[in-house]
Structure formats: structure tokens, C-alpha cells
SEKOL-945319 format. One record per residue (C-alpha): residue number from 1; residue in one letter; chain; x, y, z. Coordinates in nm, 2 decimals, padded with zeros to 4 digits. Each point is the difference from the previous one (the first is absolute). Layout:
# residues N
REC|pos|code|unit|east|north|up
REC|NUM|A|A|X|Y|Z
...
# end
This chain:
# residues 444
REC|pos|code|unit|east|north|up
REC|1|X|A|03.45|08.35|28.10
REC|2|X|A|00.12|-00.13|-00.30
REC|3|X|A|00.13|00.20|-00.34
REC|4|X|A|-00.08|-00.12|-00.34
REC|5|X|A|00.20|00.15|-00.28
REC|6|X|A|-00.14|00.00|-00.34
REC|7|X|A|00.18|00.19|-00.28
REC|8|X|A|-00.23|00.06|-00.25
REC|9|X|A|00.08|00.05|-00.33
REC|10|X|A|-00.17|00.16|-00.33
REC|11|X|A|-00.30|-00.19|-00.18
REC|12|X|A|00.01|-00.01|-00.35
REC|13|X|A|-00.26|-00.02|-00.24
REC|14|X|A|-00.12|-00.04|-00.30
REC|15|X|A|-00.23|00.02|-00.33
REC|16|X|A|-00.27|-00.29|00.01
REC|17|X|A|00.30|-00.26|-00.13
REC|18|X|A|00.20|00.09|00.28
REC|19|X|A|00.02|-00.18|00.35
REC|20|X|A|-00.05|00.34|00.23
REC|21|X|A|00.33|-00.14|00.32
REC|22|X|A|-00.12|00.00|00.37
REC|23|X|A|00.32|00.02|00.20
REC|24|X|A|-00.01|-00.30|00.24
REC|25|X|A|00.13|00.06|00.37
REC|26|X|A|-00.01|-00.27|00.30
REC|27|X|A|-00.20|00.13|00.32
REC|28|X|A|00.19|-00.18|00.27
REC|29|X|A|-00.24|-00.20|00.15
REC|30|X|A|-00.11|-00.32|-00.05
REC|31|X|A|-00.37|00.07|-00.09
REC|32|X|A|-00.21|00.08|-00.27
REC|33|X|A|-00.16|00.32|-00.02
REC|34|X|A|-00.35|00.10|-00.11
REC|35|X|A|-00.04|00.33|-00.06
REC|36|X|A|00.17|00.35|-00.03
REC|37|X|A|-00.08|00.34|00.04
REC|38|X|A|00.15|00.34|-00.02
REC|39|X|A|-00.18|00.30|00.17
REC|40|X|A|-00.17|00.23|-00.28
REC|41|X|A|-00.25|00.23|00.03
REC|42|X|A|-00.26|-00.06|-00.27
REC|43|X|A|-00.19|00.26|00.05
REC|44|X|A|00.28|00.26|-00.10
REC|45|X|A|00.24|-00.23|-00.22
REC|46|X|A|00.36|00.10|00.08
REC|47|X|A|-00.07|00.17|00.35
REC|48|X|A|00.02|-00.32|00.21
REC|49|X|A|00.38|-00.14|00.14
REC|50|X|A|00.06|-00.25|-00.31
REC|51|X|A|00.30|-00.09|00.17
REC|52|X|A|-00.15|-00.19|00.30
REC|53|X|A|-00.09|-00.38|-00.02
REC|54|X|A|-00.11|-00.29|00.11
REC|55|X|A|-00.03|-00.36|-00.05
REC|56|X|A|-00.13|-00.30|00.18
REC|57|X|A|-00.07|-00.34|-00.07
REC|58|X|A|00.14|-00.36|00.22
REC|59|X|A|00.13|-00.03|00.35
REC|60|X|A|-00.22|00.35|00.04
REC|61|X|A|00.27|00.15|-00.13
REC|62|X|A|00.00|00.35|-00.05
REC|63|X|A|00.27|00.22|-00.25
REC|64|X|A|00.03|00.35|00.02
REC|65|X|A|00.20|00.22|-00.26
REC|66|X|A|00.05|00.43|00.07
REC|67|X|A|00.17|00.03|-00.36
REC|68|X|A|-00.17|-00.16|-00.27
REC|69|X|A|00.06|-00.40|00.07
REC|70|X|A|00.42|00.09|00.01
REC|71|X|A|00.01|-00.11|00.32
REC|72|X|A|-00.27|-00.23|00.19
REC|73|X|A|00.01|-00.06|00.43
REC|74|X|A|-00.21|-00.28|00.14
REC|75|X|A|-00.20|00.16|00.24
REC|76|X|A|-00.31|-00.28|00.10
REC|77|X|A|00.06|-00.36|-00.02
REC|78|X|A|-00.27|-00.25|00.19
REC|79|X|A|00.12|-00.33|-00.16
REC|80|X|A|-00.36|-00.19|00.10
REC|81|X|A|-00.21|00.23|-00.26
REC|82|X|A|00.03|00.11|-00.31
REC|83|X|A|-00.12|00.37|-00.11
REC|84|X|A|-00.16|00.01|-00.36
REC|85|X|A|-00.06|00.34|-00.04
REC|86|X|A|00.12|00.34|00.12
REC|87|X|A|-00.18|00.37|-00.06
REC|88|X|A|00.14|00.33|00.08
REC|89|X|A|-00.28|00.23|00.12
REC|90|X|A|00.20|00.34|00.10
REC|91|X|A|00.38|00.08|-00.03
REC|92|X|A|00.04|-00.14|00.30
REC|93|X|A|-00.28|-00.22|00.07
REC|94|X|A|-00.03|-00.36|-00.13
REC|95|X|A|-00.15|-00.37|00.00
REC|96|X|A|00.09|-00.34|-00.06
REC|97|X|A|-00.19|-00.25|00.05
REC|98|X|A|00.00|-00.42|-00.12
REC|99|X|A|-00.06|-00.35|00.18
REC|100|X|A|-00.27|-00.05|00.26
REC|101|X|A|-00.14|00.32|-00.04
REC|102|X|A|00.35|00.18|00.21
REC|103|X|A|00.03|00.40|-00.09
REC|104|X|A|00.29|00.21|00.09
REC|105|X|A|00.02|00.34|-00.05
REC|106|X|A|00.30|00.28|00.01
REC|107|X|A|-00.03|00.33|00.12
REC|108|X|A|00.34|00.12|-00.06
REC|109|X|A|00.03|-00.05|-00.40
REC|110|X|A|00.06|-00.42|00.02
REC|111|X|A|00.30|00.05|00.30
REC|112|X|A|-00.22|-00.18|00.22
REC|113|X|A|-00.30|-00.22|00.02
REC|114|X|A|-00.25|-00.05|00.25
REC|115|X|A|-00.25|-00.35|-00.02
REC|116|X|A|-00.35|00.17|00.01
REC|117|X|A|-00.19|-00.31|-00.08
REC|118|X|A|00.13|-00.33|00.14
REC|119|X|A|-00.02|-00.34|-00.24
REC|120|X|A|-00.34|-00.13|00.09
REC|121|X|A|-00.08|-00.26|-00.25
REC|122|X|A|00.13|-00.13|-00.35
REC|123|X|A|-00.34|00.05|-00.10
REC|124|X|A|00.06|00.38|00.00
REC|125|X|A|00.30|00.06|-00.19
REC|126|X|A|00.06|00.31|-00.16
REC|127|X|A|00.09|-00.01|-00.39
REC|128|X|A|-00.06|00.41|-00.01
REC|129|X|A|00.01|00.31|00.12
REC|130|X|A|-00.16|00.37|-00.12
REC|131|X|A|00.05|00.32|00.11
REC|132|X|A|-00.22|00.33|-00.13
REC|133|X|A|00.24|00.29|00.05
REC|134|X|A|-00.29|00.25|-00.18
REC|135|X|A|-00.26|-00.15|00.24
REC|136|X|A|00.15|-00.04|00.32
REC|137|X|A|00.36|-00.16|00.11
REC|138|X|A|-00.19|-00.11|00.31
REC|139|X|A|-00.22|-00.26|-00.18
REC|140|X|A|00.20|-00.31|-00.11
REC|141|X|A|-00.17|-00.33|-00.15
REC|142|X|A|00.17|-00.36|00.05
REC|143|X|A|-00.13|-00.26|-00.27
REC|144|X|A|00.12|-00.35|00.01
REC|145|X|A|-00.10|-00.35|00.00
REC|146|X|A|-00.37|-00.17|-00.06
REC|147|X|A|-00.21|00.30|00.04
REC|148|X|A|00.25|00.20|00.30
REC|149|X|A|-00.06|00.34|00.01
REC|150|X|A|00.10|00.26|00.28
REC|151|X|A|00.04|00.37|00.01
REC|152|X|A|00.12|00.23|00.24
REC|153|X|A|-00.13|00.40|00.02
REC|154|X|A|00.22|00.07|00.22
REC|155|X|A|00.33|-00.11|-00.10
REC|156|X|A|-00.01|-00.32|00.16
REC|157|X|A|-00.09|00.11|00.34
REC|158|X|A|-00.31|-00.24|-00.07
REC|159|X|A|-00.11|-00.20|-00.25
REC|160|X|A|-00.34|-00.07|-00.16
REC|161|X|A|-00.03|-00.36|-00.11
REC|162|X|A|-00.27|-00.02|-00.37
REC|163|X|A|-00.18|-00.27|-00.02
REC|164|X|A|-00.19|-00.07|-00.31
REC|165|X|A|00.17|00.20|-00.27
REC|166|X|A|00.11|-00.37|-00.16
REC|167|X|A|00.11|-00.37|00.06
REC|168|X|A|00.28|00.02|-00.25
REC|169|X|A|00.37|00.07|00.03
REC|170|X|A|00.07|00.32|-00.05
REC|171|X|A|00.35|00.06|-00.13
REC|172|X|A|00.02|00.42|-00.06
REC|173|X|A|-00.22|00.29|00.12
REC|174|X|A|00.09|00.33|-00.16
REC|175|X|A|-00.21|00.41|00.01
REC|176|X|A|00.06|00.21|-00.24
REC|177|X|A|00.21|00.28|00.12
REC|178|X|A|-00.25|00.32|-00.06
REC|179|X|A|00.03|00.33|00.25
REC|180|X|A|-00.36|00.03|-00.01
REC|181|X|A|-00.24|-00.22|00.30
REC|182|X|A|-00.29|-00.04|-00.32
REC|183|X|A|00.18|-00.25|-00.21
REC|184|X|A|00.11|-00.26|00.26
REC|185|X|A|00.08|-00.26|-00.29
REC|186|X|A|00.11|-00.38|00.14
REC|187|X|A|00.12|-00.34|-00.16
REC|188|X|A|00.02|-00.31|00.12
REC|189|X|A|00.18|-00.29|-00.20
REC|190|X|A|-00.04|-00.36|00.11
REC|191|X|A|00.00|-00.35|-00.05
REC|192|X|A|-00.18|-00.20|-00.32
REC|193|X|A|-00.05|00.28|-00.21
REC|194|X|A|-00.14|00.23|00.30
REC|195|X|A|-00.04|00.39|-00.05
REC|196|X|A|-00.14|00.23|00.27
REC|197|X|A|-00.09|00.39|-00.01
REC|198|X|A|-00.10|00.29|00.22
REC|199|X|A|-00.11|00.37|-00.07
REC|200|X|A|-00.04|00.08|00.39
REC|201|X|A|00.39|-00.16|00.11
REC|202|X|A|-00.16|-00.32|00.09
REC|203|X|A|-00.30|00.09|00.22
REC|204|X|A|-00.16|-00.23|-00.28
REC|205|X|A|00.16|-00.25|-00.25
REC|206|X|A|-00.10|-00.13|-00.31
REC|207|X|A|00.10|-00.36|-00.11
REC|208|X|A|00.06|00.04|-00.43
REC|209|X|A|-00.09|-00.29|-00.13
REC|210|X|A|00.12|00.03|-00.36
REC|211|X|A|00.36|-00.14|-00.01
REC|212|X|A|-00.17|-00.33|00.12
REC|213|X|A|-00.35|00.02|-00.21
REC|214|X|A|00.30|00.03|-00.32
REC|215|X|A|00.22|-00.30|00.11
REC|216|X|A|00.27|00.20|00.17
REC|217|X|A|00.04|-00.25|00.36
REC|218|X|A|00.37|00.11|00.01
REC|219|X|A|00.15|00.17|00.35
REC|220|X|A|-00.01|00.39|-00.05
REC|221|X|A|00.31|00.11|00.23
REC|222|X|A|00.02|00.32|-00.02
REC|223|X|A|-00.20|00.33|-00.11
REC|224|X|A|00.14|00.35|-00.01
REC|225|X|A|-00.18|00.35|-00.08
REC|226|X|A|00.10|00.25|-00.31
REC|227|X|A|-00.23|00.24|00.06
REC|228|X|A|-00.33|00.03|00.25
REC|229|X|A|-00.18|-00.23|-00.28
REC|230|X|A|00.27|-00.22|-00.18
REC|231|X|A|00.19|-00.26|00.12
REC|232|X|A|00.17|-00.30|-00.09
REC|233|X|A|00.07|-00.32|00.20
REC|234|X|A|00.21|-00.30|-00.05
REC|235|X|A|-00.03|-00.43|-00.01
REC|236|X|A|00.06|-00.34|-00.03
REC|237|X|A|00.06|-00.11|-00.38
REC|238|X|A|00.12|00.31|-00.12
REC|239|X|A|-00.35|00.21|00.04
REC|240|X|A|-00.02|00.38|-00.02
REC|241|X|A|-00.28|00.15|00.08
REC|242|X|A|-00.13|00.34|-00.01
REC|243|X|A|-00.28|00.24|00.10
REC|244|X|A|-00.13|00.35|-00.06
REC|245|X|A|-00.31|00.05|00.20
REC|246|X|A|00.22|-00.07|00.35
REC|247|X|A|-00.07|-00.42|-00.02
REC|248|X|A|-00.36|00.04|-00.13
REC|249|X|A|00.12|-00.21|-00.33
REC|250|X|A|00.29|-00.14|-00.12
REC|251|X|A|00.19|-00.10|-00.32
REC|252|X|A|00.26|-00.30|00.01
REC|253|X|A|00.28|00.16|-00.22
REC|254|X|A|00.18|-00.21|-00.24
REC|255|X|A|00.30|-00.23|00.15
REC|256|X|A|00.35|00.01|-00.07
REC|257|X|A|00.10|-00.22|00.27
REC|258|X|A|-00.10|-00.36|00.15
REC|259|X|A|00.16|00.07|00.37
REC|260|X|A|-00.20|00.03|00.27
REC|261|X|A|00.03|00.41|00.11
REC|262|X|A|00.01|00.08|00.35
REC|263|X|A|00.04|00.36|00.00
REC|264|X|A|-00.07|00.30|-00.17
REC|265|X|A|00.09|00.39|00.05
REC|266|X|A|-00.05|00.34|-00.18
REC|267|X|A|00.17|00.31|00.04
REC|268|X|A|-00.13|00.38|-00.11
REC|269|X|A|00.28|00.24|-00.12
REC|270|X|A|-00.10|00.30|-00.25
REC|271|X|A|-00.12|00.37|00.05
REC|272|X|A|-00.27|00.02|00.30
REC|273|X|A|-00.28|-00.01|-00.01
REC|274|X|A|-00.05|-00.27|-00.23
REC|275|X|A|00.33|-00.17|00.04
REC|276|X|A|-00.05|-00.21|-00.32
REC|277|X|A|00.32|-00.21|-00.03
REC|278|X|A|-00.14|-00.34|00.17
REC|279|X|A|00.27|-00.27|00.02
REC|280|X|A|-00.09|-00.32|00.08
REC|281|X|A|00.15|-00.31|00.06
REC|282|X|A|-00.07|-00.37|00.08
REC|283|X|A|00.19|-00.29|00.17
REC|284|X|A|-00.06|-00.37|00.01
REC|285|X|A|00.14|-00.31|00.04
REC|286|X|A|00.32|-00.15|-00.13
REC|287|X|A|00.19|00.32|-00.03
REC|288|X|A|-00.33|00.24|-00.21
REC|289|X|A|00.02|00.32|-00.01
REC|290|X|A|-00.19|00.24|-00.25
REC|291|X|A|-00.01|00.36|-00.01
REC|292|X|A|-00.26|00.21|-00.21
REC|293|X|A|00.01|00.36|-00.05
REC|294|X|A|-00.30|00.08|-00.25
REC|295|X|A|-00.31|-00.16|00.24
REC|296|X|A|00.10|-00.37|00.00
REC|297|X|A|-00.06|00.00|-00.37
REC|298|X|A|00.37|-00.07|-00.07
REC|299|X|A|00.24|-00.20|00.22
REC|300|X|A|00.39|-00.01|00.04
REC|301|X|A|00.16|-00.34|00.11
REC|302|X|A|00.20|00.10|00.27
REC|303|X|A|00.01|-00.40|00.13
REC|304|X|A|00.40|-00.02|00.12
REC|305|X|A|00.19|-00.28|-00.18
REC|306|X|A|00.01|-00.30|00.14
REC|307|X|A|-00.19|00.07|00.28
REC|308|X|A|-00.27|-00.27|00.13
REC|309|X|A|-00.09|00.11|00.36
REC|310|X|A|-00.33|00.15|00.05
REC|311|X|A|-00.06|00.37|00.04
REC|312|X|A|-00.28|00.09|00.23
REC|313|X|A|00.02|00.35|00.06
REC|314|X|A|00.09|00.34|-00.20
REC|315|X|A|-00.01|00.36|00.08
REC|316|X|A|00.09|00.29|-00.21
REC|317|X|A|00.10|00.26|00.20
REC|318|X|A|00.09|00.31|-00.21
REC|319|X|A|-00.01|00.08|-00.38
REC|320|X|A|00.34|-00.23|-00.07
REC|321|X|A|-00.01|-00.24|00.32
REC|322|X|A|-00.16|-00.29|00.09
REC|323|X|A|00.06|-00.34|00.17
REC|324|X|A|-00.12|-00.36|00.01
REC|325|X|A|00.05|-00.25|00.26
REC|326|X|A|-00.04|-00.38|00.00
REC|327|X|A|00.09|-00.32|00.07
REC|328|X|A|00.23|-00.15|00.18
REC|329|X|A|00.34|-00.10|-00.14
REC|330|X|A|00.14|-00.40|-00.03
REC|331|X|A|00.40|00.16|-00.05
REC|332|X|A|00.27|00.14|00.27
REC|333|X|A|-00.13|00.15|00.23
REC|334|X|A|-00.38|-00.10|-00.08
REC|335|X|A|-00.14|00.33|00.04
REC|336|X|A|-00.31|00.18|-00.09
REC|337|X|A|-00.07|00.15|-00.30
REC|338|X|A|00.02|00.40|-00.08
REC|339|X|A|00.02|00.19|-00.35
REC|340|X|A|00.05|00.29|-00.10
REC|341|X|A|-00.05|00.30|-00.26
REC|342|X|A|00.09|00.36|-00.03
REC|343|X|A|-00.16|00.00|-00.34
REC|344|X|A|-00.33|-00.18|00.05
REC|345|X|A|00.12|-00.25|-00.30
REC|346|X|A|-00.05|00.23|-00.25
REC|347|X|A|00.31|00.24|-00.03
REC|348|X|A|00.35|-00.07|-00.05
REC|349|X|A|00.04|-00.23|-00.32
REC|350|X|A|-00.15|00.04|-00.32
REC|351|X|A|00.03|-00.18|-00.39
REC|352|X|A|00.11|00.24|-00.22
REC|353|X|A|-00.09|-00.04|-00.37
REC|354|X|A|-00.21|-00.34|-00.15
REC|355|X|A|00.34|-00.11|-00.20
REC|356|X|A|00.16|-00.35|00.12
REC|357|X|A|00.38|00.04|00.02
REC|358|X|A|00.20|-00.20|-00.17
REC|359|X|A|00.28|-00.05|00.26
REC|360|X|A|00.05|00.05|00.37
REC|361|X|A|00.12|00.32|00.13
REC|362|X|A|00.04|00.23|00.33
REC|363|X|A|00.10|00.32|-00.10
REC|364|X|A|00.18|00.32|00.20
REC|365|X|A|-00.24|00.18|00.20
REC|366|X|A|-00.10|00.38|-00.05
REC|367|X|A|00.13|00.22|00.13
REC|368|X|A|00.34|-00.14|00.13
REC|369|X|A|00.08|00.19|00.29
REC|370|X|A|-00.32|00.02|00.11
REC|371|X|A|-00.22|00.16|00.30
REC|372|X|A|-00.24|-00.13|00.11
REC|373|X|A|-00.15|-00.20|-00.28
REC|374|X|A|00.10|-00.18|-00.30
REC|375|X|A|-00.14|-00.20|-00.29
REC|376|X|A|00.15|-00.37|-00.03
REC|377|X|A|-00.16|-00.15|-00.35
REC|378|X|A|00.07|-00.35|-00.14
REC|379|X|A|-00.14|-00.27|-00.24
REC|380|X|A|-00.10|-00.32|-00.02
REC|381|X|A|00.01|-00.23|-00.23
REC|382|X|A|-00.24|-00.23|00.13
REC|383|X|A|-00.25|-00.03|00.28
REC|384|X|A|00.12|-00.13|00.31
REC|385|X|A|00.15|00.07|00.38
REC|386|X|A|00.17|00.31|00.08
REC|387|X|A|00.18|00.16|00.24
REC|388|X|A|00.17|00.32|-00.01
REC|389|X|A|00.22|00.09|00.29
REC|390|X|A|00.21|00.31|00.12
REC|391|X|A|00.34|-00.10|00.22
REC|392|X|A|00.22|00.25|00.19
REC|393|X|A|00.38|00.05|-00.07
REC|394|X|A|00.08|-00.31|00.28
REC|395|X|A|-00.27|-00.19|-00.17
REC|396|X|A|-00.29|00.03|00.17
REC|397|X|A|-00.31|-00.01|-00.10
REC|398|X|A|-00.19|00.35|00.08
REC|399|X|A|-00.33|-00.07|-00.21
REC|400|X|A|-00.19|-00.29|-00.20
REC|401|X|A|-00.21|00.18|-00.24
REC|402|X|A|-00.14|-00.28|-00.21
REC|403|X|A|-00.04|-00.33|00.11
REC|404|X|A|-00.28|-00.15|-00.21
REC|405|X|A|-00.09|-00.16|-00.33
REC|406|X|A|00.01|00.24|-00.35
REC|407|X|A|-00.14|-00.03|-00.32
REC|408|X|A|00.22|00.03|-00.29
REC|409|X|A|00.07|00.42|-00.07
REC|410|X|A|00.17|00.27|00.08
REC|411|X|A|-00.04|00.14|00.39
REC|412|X|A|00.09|00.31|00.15
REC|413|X|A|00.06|00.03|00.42
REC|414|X|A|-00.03|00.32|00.16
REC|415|X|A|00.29|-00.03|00.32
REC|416|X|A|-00.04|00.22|00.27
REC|417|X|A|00.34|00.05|00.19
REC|418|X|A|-00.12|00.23|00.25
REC|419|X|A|00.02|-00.20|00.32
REC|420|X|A|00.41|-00.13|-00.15
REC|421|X|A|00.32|00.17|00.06
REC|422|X|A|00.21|00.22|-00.25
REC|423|X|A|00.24|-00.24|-00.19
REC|424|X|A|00.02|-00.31|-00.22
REC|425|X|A|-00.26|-00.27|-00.07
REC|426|X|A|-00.04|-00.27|-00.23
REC|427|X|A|-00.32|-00.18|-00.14
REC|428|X|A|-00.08|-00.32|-00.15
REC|429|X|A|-00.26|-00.19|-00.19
REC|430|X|A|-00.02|-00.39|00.01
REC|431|X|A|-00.20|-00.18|-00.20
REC|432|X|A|00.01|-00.36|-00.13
REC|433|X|A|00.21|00.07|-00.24
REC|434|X|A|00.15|00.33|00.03
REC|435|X|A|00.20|00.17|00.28
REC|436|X|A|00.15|00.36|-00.03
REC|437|X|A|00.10|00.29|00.22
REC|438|X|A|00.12|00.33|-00.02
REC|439|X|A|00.10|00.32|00.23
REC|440|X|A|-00.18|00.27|00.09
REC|441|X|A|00.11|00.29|00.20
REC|442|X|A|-00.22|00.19|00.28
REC|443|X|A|00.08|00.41|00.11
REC|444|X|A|-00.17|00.18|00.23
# end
């Protein structure tokens, strides 16, 4: 068994002309990885073990993380398949599943995995998984390829192959997470403009004609639930769509991006029972990410610098986590792809005033000593890359805490030290045509 170390550090973010920074970190292995996903129970936000995760994508490679994506331990690898999607369905119970119709399953929270449904035929290739914890853990549905559709009611003991339900590729299945057996809510986003619903968890499925009666023919990849009857899914071209009668009509909501988006993930945080801070966030191709806090009415670039890989997968896992995984690498090393937030994309960094300095400047940080936190402010003169940097006493570098491209104004970081030693750092900006650093001091 392999370990895969991945420091993570702090994600910054932003006001709407701010680039919101995904730390990047390599995986390890040489594969691509499709999709990510942390155990949380949605049923009570904030009770479920946010710290366990996994992610799978080529080579059937499996990841496993016990501490919030700090560390990462292959656990699976079949290099002859590739696993597109992965579902937890208990804190210890969970499913991935991908090419040829192959499903493996883990009993003993992703440590190991056991083939319950051998690769049959390309024809039956999963692209996802669902699992209703408010309806039963037991009953898990596999939707893939040209019309494939399985479920198990017994938690893969057997398997009940659909017939029927469509032709089309289906690339996401999602029910809404509701505690109560009389609003068994189901979406299905596919190929071509494609929507699905179900009121009885998919006894019977509905084909939504709409997107495609209006024009919209682009591939809807992923669909996600806010409450038993809204939900927003994800596309080719940029689309975002939403619902609020649980897939019974949609709305296309206005673009902000031309990618193609792969993925798409909410997370509830707030006072129970209504839990009304919703935090979603989108990722695409060529490096996209966008995170929206007010109902996808308003969007945060959170797209790292530079970046062109693909993302293909993203999870929030927690009220100030959340990961996306991608495409492989072409650099040393030539490893998959893996970022990662503590802040979601939308903590961290903020503009500070609407005045355009006149000159360059990093100034000291407050307070200095400091413990644990302390604000680092600076301004730019005009819009362009930056990275701002924090170096130990033998010059190494602890933390990157900006690493993207700024509009001309004044910024203010928020640096947590809490995970640093007692003693003497240093930090630094670099931009195109300014460099600067100064010393802070940290006392516990």
C-alpha cells in the first residue's frame, strides 16, 4: 500500500473581481481521476464524518483520505478499467463503479474493496451512481451509458437490470435527500439536452422534454438537489440549469462561462432545520471553477491561474472544504489532478475600498506578534499576476496564499498560523513589477 502526501494549504477568495485560489496538489499516480467524494450526512448537515474521502477515476484507481484530503493512500487500483463515479452510502459503506458496467463496493469505510459486478460489456458502463440515505442505504441505482440502468435493494447482493427507462446516455442520477418515504424526488441528467424525473424513487421516470423543445442539445453532466424540490445541474457550453418543482421544469440561468462543466456540488450549513446557507460550486474544463453562495444567482471565479487541465469532479465536504479532481498532468511526475479548498473559494481574500492606488505597496501585518491569525493588506497599482508567499527563518516556504491574477486595488489577506511554529516568518508579494517582503513574528 502506497502513501500519498498532500499538504494542503488555505484557499483564498475574493469579491466578484477577485480570482477565488484552489491549492493545487499532485496525486501520485499516473491517472486521471473522475470524481470525489467525502462522507456527509445530508440528512443532518454536520453529523456525518466530513473527514473521510474518496476518489476514483483511471487504472480503477481508488484514493482514500481519514483527515480532510491531508493525506491520501491508494487503496484499489485495476489498471484495465476506469471507475467514473464513486457514492458513499453509510459511514462505512460505499460504491464505485465505471467501465463495462464493473462495481466495487467497501464495507470498511474505502480500506477495502470487493468486485460485486464483474465488467460485462462496454455497452454497460457506468457514468453514475445514487444513493437515498432517507429512503433506504440498501437501494443503490447505477446509470451509465445508452440507456444502462441497474439497481440493487439489497446492497449489491443482486442486481435488477431496467430496461426501458431510456436509449440515451445517462451521465448523473441524483434523490433528493428527504427523511420522509412520501417525497421520493429523483433526477436524471443525460445526453443531448436530456432531463429525467421521478416522485416514486424511480419505480417510474419521466423523460422532460423542454431543454430540447427550447434548443438546449448540450450534455447535462451533473444534477445535484437543494432541497426535496430544487435543484440545479450542470453542462456543456457553460449551461446552468435549475428547478423548483423537483425536475418538473427548468430554467437555463444566465452564463458566465463558455467551458464545458463537468461537475457540480452543494453543501447546507446554517441553524437546523432549515439550514439556509447553500454553497454551491461548479467545475469545468480548462482549469473552471465557480462558487455561488446566494442560489447560483452570483458566481465567484475561483478558475486557478494558469491552469488548462480539465476538472471533472468536485465535492464540498464541510462548510469551508471542498475538493476537485481532474485531469491528468503532462509535467514531472505526470500525475493526476487533485485541488483543494478549506474555504470553499469564498473566504480568505477580499478588496478593500473602490480607490485605485497610485503606487505598489505590501504593508506590515496586524498584529505583529500574532496568534493565530493576522491581516496581511497590500495594493496594486495595476491588474495583473500575484503571488503572495510566507517563508520560514531558513527560507522555506510554509504557505502560498495568493497565486492568481488581481485587479488593480487595495487587498486585505486574513493568514491563519495555527498549524506553524512559534518564531520568525517572512512574506512576500511578486508581481510584474513589484516585489517586497517583510517579517512577521508568530507566539503561542
Amino acid at each position: 500500500m502506497k502513501t500519498l502526501f498532500l499538504f494542503f494549504g488555505i484557499l483564498l477568495l475574493s469579491v466578484s473581481t477577485v480570482n477565488a485560489q484552489w491549492t493545487s496538489y499532485p496525486t501520485g499516480v499516473p491517472y486521471s481521476l473522475f470524481a470525489v467524494d467525502f462522507y456527509k450526512n445530508d440528512i443532518t448537515p454536520g453529523v456525518g464524518n466530513e473527514l473521510l474521502g474518496l476518489a476514483v477515476g483511471q487504472g480503477g484507481t481508488v484514493l482514500r483520505t481519514t483527515n480532510n484530503g491531508e493525506e491520501w493512500t491508494l487503496v484499489y487500483q485495476n489498471i484495465n478499467i476506469w471507475l467514473n463515479d464513486v457514492k458513499w452510502a453509510t459511514d462505512h459503506v460505499a460504491y464505485a463503479a465505471g467501465m463495462g458496467g464493473v462495481i466495487i463496493k467497501t464495507v470498511d469505510e474505502g480500506v477495502t474493496w470487493t468486485v460485486i459486478r464483474p465488467y460485462d460489456t462496454p455497452m454497460h458502463t457506468f457514468r453514475g451512481i445514487a444513493v437515498s440515505q432517507a429512503y433506504d442505504c440498501n437501494f443503490v441505482t447505477f446509470v451509465g451509458y445508452a440507456g444502462t440502468y441497474f439497481e440493487t435493494h439489497d446492497a449489491g447482493a443482486t442486481f435488477i437490470e431496467r430496461d426501458g427507462v431510456t436509449p440515451w446516455t445517462m451521465h448523473s442520477i441524483e434523490f433528493a435527500y428527504v427523511p420522509a418515504t412520501s417525497e421520493l424526488n429523483g433526477i436524471i441528467a443525460g445526453t443531448d439536452g436530456y432531463l429525467w424525473n421521478t416522485a416514486n424513487h424511480g419505480v417510474n421516470w419521466v423523460v422532460r422534454p423542454e431543454m430540447r423543445n427550447s434548443g438546449v442539445y448540450d450534455y447535462l453532466n451533473d444534477v445535484v438537489f437543494a432541497t426535496k424540490d430544487i435543484a440545479f445541474l450542470c453542462g456543456n457550453n457553460g449551461r446552468i440549469m435549475w428547478t423548483i418543482n423537483h425536475g418538473n421544469t427548468w430554467a437555463v440561468l444566465p452564463s458566465f462561462t463558455s467551458q464545458h462543466l463537468r461537475s457540480i456540488d452543494m453543501i447546507r450549513t446554517g441553524p437546523a432545520p432549515a439550514y439556509s446557507h447553500r454553497t454551491v460550486t461548479v467545475c469545468g474544463d480548462n482549469g473552471t471553477i465557480y462558487t455561488s453562495t446566494d442560489w447560483c444567482n452570483t458566481w465567484t471565479n475561483g478558475s486557478p491561474f494558469g491552469e488548462t487541465r480539465h476538472f471533472y469532479g468536485v465535492c464540498l465536504n464541510g462548510e469551508h472544504k471542498g475538493t476537485v479532481v481532474g485531469e491528468i498532468g503532462t509535467g514531472v511526475g505526470n500525475t493526476g489532478m487533485m485541488y483543494q479548498s478549506f474555504d470553499n473559494g469564498m473566504v480568505g481574500i477580499s478588496q478593500t475600498g473602490t480607490t485605485v492606488p497610485q503606487k505598489f505597496a505590501l504593508n506590515q501585518n496586524f498584529p505583529n506578534p500574532f496568534n493565530p491569525t493576522t491581516k496581511i493588506s497590500f495594493a496594486l497599482a495595476k491588474a495583473g499576476p500575484v503571488m503572495l508567499t510566507v517563508f520560514d527563518m531558513s527560507g522555506k516556504e510554509v504557505a502560498t496564499l495568493v497565486n492568481t491574477t488581481l485587479t488593480a486595488g487595495n487587498f486585505e489577506y486574513t493568514f491563519d498560523g495555527s498549524k506553524l511554529s512559534s518564531g520568525v516568518y517572512f512574506y512576500r508579494i511578486i508581481t510584474n513589477d513589484f516585489v517586497e517582503s517583510k517579517k512577521m513574528t508568530l507566539l503561542k
